[in-house]
C-alpha positions as a Markdown table, in Angstrom:
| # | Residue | x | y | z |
|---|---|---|---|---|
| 1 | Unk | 0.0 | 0.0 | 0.0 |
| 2 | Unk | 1.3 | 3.1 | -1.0 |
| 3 | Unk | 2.2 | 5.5 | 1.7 |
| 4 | Unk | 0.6 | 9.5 | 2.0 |
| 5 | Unk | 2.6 | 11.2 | -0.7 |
| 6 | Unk | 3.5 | 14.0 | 2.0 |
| 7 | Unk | 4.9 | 11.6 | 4.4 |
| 8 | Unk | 7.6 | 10.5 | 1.8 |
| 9 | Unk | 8.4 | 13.9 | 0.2 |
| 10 | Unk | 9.2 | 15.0 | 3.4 |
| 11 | Unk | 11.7 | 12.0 | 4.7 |
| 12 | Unk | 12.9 | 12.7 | 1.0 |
| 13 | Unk | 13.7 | 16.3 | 2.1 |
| 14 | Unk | 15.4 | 15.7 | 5.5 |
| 15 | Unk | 17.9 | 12.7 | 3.4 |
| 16 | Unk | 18.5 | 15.5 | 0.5 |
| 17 | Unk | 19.7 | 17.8 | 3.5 |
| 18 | Unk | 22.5 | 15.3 | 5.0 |
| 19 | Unk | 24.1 | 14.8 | 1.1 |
| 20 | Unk | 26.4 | 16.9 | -0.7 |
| 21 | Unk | 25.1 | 15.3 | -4.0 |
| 22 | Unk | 21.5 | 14.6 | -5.4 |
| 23 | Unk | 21.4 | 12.3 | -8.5 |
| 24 | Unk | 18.4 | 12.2 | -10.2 |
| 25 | Unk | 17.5 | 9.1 | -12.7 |
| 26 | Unk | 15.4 | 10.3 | -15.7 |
| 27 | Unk | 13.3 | 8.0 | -16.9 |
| 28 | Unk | 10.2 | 7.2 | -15.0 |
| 29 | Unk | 11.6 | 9.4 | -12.1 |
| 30 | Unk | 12.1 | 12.8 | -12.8 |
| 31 | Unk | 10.4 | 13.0 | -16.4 |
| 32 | Unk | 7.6 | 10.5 | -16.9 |
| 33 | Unk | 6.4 | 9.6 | -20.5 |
| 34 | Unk | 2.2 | 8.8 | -21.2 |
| 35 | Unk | 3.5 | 5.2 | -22.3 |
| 36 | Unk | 1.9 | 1.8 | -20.4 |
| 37 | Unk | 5.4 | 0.7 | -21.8 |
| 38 | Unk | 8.5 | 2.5 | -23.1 |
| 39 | Unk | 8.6 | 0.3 | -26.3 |
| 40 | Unk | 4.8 | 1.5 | -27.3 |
| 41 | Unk | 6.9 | 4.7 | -28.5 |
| 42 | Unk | 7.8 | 2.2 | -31.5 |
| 43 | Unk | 4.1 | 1.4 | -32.1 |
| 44 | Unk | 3.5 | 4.6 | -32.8 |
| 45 | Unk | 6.6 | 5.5 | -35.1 |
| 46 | Unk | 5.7 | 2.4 | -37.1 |
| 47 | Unk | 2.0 | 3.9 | -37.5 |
| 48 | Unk | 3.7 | 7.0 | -38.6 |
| 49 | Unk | 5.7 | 5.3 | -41.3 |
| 50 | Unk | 3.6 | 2.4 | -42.0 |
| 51 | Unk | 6.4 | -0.4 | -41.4 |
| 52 | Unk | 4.7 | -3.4 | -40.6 |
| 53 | Unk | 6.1 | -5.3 | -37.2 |
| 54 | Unk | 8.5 | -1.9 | -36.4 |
| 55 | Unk | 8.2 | -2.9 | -32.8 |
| 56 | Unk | 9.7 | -6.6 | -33.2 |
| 57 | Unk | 12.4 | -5.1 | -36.1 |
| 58 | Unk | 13.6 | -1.8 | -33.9 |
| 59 | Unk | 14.0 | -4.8 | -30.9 |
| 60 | Unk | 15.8 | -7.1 | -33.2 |
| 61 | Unk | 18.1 | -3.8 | -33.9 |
| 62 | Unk | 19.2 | -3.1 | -30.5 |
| 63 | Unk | 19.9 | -6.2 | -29.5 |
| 64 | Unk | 22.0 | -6.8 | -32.4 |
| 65 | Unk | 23.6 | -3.2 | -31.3 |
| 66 | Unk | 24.4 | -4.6 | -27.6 |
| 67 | Unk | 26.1 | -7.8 | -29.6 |
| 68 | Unk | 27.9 | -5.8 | -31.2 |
| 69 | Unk | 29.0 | -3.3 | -27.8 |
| 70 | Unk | 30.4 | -6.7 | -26.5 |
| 71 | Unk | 32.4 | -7.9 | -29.5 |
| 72 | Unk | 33.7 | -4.0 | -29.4 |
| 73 | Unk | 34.4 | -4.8 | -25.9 |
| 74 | Unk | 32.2 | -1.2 | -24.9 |
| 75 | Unk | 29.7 | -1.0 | -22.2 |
| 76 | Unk | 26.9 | 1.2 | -23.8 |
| 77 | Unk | 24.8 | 1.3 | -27.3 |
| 78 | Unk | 24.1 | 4.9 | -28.4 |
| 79 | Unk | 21.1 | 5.3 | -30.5 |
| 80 | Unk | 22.8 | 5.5 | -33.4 |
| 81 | Unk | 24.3 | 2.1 | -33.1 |
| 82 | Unk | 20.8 | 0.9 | -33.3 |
| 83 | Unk | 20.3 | 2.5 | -36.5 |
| 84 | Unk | 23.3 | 1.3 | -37.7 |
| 85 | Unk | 21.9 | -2.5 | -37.5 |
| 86 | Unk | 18.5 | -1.3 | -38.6 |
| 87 | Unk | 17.2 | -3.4 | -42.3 |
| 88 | Unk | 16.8 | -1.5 | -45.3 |
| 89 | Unk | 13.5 | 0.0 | -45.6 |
| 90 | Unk | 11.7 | 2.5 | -47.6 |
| 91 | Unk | 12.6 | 5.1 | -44.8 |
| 92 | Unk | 16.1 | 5.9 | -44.3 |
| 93 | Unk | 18.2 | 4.9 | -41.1 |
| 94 | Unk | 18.8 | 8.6 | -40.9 |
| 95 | Unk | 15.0 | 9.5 | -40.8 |
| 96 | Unk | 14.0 | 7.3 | -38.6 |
| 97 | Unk | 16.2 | 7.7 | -35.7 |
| 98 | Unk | 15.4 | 11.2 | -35.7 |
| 99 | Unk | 12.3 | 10.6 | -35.5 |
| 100 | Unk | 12.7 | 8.4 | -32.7 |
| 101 | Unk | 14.8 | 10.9 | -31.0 |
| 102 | Unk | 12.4 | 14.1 | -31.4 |
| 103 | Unk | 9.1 | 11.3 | -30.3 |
| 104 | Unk | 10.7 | 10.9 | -27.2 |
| 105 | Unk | 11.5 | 14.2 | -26.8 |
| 106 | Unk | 7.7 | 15.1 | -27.5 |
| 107 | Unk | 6.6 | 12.8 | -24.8 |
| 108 | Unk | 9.0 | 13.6 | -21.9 |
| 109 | Unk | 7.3 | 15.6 | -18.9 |
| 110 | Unk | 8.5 | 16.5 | -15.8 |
| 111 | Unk | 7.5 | 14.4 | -12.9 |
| 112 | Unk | 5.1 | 16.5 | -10.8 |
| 113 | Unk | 5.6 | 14.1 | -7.8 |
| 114 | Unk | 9.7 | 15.0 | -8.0 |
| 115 | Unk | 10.0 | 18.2 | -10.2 |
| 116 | Unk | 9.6 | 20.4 | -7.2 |
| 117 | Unk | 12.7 | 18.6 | -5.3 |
| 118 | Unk | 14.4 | 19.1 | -7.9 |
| 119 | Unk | 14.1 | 22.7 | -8.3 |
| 120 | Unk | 13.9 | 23.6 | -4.5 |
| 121 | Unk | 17.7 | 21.2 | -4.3 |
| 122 | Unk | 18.7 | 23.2 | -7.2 |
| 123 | Unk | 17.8 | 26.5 | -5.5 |
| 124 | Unk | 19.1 | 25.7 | -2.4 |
| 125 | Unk | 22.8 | 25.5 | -3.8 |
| 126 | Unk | 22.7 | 21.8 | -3.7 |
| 127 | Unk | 24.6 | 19.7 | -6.1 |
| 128 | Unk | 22.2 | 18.4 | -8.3 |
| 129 | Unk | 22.8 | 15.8 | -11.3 |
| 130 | Unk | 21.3 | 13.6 | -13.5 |
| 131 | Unk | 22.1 | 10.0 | -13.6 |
| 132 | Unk | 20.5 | 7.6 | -16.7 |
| 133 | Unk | 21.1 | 4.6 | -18.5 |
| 134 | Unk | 20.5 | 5.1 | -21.8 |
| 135 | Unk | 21.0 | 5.1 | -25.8 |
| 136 | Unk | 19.9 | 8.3 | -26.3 |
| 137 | Unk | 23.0 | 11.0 | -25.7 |
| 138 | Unk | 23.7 | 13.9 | -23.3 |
| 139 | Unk | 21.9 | 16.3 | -26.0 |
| 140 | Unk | 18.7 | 14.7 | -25.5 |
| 141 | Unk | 18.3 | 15.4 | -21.5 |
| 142 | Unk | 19.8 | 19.0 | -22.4 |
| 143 | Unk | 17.1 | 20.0 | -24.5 |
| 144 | Unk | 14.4 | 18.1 | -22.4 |
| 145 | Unk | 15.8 | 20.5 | -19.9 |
| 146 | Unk | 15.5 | 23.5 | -21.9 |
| 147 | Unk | 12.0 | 22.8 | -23.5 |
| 148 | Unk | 10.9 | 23.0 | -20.0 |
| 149 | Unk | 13.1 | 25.9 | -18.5 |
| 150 | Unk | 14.8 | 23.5 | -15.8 |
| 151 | Unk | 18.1 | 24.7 | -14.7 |
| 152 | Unk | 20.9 | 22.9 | -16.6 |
| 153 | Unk | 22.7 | 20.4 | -14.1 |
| 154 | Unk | 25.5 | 17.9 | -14.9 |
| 155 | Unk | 24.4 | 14.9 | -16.9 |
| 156 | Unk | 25.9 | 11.2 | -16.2 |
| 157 | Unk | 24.1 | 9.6 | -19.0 |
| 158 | Unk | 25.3 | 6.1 | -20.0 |
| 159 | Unk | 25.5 | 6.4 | -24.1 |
| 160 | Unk | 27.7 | 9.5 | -23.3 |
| 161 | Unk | 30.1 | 8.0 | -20.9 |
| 162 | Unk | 30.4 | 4.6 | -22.0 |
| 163 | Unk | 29.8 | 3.2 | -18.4 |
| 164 | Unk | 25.9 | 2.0 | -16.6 |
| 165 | Unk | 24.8 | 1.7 | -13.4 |
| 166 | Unk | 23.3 | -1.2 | -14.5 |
| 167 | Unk | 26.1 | -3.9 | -15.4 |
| 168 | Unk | 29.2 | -2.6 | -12.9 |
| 169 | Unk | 27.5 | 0.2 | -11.3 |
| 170 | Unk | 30.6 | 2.1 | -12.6 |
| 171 | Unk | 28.5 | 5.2 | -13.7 |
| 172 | Unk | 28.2 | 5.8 | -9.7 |
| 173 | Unk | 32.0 | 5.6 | -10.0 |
| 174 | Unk | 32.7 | 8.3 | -12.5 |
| 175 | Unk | 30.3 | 10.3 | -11.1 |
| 176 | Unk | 32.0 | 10.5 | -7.8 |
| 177 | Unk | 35.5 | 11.1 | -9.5 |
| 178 | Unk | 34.2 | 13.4 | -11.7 |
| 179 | Unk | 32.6 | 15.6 | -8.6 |
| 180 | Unk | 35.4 | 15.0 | -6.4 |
| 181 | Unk | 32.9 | 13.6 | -3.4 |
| 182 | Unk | 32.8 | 10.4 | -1.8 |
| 183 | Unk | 30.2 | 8.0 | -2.8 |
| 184 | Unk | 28.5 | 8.2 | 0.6 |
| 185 | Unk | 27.6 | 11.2 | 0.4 |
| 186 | Unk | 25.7 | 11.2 | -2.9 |
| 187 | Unk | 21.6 | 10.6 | -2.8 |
| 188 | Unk | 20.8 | 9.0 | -5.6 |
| 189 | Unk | 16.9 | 8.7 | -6.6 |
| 190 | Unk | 15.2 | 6.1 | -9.1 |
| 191 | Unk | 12.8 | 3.5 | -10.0 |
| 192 | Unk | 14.5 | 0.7 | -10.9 |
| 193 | Unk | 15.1 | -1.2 | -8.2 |
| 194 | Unk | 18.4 | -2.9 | -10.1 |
| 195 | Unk | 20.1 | 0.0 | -11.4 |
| 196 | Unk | 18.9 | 2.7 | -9.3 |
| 197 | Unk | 19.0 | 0.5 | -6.0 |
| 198 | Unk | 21.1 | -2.2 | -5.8 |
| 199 | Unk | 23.6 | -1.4 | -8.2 |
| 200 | Unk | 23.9 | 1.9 | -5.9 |
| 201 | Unk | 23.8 | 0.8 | -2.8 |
| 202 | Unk | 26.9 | -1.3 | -3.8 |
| 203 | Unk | 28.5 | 1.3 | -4.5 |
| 204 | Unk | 28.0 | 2.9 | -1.1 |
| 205 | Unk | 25.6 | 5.3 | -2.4 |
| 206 | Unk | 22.4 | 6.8 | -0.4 |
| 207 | Unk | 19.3 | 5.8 | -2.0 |
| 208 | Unk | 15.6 | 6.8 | -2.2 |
| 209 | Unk | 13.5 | 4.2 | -4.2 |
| 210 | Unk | 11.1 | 6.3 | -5.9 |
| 211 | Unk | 8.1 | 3.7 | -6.8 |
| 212 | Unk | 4.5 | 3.4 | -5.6 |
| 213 | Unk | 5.8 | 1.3 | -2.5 |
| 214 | Unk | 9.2 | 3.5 | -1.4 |
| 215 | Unk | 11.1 | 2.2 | 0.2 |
| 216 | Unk | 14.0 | 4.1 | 2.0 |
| 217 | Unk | 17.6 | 2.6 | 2.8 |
């Protein structure tokens, strides 16, 4: 049973207050997207270009993408490796992953359960970041920030920095290094309870677990 919404934006408050650092996931946390599922974002680009089965090919081209990230020996597909491995169709490669990228930037809204954290840590002079797994680059979150006048903050987005929180946890590591703070003393707030959870709290990390049961470690 979810717990009064108040109650848990305000033990969210008094943990943002004993951290030098606030990370903030993206997806599903801070921006939220009117999708029962992230992959119905293909349905609807499919629709839009009339490409029969778009869902099961665009599927079929990442994971090809993340076979080929291991064989490279990398740790992260960008968006444009999907492309890459996309069939031959009577849309361009080019076409449709810029579609795919302006979609989900159409779709992106800011959580209004988080949004006002964000902005009053901002405010407050607190270290704030963003902290995603993802194929989609650093110039994505930028101008989902701009499209909805949020202050700019640093972004530790996986396709950008070749590293996840996911696999290693290791994007937990450069951001640390990168801010020059220990990892104890970074907040870090999510939904996935892999990534955003365990993988942090093996790092040492403080963590909120934003879902409809939080839970707070």
């Amino acid at each position: 049973m979810r717990k009064p919404l108040d109650q848990q934006i305000m033990k969210l408050k008094k943990l943002i207050a004993q951290v030098n650092v606030v990370s903030f996931d993206f997806f599903d946390t801070l921006f939220v997207r009117p999708l029962c599922h992230a992959e119905d974002a293909f349905d609807i680009l499919g629709k839009k270009f009339n490409i029969e089965n778009f869902r099961e090919i665009r599927r079929e081209a990442q994971a090809q993408a993340f076979r080929n990230m291991h064989d490279k020996q990398r740790k992260e597909i960008t968006l444009a490796d999907i492309y890459q491995c996309f069939p031959p169709s009577k849309v361009s490669s080019e076409e449709l992953m810029q579609a795919e990228h302006d979609l989900e930037l159409c779709l992106v809204v800011p959580n209004p359960e988080l949004i006002k954290i964000f902005n009053d840590a901002v405010d407050s002079g607190k270290t704030v970041v963003v902290t995603s797994d993802m194929y989609l680059t650093e110039d994505f979150f930028i101008n989902a920030f701009d499209k909805y006048n949020l202050a700019q903050v640093p972004m530790f987005i996986s396709a950008s920095k070749n590293s996840t929180k996911r696999d290693y946890g290791e994007l937990f590591d450069i951001l640390s290094e990168e801010l020059g703070v220990p990892h104890e003393s970074i907040l870090h707030i999510g939904d996935n309870e892999h990534a955003d959870v365990k993988k942090a709290l093996g790092k040492n990390l403080q963590v909120f677990h934003y879902c409809q049961d939080r839970n707070f470690y």
